[in-house]
N, C-alpha and C positions, 0 to 999 in steps of 0.2 A: 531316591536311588534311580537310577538310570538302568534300564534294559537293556542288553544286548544281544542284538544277533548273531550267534558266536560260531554258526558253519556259512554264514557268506552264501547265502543261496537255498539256503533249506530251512524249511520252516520252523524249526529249532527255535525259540527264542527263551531265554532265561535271564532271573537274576545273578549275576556272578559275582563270585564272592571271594576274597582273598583266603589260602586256605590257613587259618590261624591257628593250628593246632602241628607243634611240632613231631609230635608224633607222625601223623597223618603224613607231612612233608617226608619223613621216615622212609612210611610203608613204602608209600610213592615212588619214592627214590628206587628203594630195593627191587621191587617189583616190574621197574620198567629197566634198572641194569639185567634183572631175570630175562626178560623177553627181548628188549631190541638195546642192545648199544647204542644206537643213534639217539631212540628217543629220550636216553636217561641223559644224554650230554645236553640234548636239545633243552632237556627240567633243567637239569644244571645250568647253567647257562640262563634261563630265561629266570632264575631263583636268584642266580646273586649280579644281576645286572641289572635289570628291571629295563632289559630293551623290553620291545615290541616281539612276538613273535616273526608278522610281518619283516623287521630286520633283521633278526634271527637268520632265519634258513637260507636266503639269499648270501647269507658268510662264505668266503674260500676257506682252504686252508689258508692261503697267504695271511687273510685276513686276520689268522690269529699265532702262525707260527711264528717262533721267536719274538715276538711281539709283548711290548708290556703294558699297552692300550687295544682295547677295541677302538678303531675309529669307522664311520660309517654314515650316510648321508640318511637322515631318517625318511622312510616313507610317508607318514602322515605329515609333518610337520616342514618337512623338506630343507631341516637345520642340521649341521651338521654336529653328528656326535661323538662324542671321545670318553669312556669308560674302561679305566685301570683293572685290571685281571690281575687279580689277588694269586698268592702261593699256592691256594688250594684248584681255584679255579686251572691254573696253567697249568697243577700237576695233571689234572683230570685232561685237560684238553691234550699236551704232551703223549700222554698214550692213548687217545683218542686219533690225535692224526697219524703215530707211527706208520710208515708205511705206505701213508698218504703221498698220493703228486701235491704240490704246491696251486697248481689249477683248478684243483678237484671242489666241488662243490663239500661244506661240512654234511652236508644233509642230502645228498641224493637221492635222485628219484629211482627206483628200478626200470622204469621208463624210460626209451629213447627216443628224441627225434630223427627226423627223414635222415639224417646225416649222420646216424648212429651215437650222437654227443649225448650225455644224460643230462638233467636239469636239477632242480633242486626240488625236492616235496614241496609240497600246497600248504598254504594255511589249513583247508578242509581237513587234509589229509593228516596234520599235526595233532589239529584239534580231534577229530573221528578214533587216531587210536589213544590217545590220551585219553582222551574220554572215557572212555572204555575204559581203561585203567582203574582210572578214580570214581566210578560209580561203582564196580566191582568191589572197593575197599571202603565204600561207603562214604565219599566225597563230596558233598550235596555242592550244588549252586557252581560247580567248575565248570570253565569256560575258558575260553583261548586269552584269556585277559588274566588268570587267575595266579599264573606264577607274578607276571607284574605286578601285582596286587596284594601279593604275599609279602615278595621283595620290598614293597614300599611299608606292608605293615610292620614288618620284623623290624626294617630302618628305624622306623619312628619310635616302635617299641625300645629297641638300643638306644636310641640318640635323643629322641624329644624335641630332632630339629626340622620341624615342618619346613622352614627356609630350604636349606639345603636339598632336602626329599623336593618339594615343589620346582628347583631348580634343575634337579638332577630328570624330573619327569617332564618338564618344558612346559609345566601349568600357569593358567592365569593368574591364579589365585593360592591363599592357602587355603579356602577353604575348599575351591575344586579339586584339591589335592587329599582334607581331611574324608571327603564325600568318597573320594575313587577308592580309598583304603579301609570306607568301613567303620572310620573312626567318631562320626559324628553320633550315630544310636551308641553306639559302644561307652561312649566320654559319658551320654545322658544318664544311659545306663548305671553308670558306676557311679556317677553324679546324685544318683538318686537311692542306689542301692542302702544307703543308713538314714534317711531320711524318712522320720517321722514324726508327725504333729498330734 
């Protein structure tokens, strides 16, 4: 399993884990529509698209109004990506930008530069109050990787098509794909779970 440094600069380092219990995605949800607008769009969004955080926050509005694709140049990979935003996702997003400029960053920062313009929140900053979030409701092993990682578990759980999920994440491999979701201890596991001599 692969370690991650999941605050970029602070000595934080954790295993992260996809969080597999529907429930939990739940609380989650409810909990962060309770406290910040932005950051329950931000779950939403990182839940059923399985970008990057990273590509995430940097979205406009344009970027998703009237739109029936995300498309976006990824930052790790530097490939360009294109992801359908489903019924539910658009409704959410829809009364998310009402009221929005077209300019406006989805995720602003309260912060301005010299020039008064705003920017768009941090990775840190995503990860720091989500965090927070999910260990309060008892979310072990989350990290700024954890809705991807969800999104990719739930997929496979629905679908059973590694191909597609590995495609859709821009992996080498399927198995560096079954490794990121979790699913290798998990397959053993249940592999072994009626097994006995």
């Amino acid at each position: 399993m692969r370690l991650e440094n999941t605050s970029r600069g602070d000595d934080v380092v954790a295993l992260v884990q996809p969080i597999k219990d529907r429930q939990k995605i739940a609380e989650l949800k409810m909990e962060l529509l309770k406290r910040n607008y932005k950051y329950y769009i931000l779950c939403i969004i990182g839940l059923n698209t399985g970008l990057r955080i990273g590509d995430i926050i940097p979205l406009k509005v344009e970027d998703v109004r009237n739109k029936s694709h995300i498309t976006l140049r990824e930052e790790k990979t530097n490939k360009i990506k294109v992801f359908p935003i489903n019924p539910q996702l658009r409704s959410e997003l829809d009364k998310y930008t009402s009221g929005m400029e077209n300019h406006e960053y989805l995720f602003p920062s309260r912060q301005r530069n010299r020039d008064g313009v705003r920017s768009h929140i941090t990775r840190v900053q995503a990860y720091r109050y989500i965090k927070n979030v999910a260990e309060e409701l008892g979310i072990e092993n989350f990290g700024i990787h954890s809705f991807r990682k969800s999104f990719g578990y739930f997929y496979y759980q629905e679908t059973k098509d590694i191909v597609k999920l590995m495609q859709i994440f821009n992996h080498s491999s399927q198995n560096v794909t079954r490794r990121y979701i979790g699913l290798t201890q998990e397959e053993i596991d249940e592999s072994l779970e009626n097994f006995f001599l």
